[in-house]
C-alpha positions, 0 to 999 in steps of 0.5 A: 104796388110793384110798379110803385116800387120800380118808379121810386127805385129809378127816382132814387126813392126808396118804400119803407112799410112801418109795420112789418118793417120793409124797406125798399133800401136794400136787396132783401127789402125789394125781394120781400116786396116783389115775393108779396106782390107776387103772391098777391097777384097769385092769390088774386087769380085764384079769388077769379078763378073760384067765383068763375067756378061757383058762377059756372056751377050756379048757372049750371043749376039754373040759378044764377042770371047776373046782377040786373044792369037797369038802373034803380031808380026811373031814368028821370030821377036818376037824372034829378039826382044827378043834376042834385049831386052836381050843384052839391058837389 
């Protein structure tokens, strides 16, 4: 979103959120949008680092082995499905 932010600012745009009413206009505006990206990609880190802990812990039980990486149906109804969702889409 930052990133978002800083493009609008050098077109000479400006973000206004409606609700809570934020704008980009002004000094205070573009803090209060850079101190909430900044907490969000705070709280992101530590979302991250908590499933890395619990998936740690569960390994260390012997109980955690990962999501299954084969597919859920066999390979060739995988690919009628496909071939379905083509001349659907």
């Amino acid at each position: 979103m930052l990133n978002l932010v800083h493009e609008l600012d050098a077109k000479g745009a400006s973000l206004r959120v409606l609700e809570p009413e934020v704008t980009t206009a002004g000094d205070m505006g573009r803090m209060v949008i850079t101190v909430l990206g900044m907490v969000a990609d705070m709280e992101l880190k530590f979302i991250r680092d908590r499933q890395r802990a619990g998936i740690a812990a569960a390994k260390g039980k012997g109980v955690y082995n990962g999501r299954d990486l084969s597919p859920k149906f066999p390979p060739a109804l995988s690919r009628v499905l496909w071939v379905k969702s083509l001349a659907l889409g």
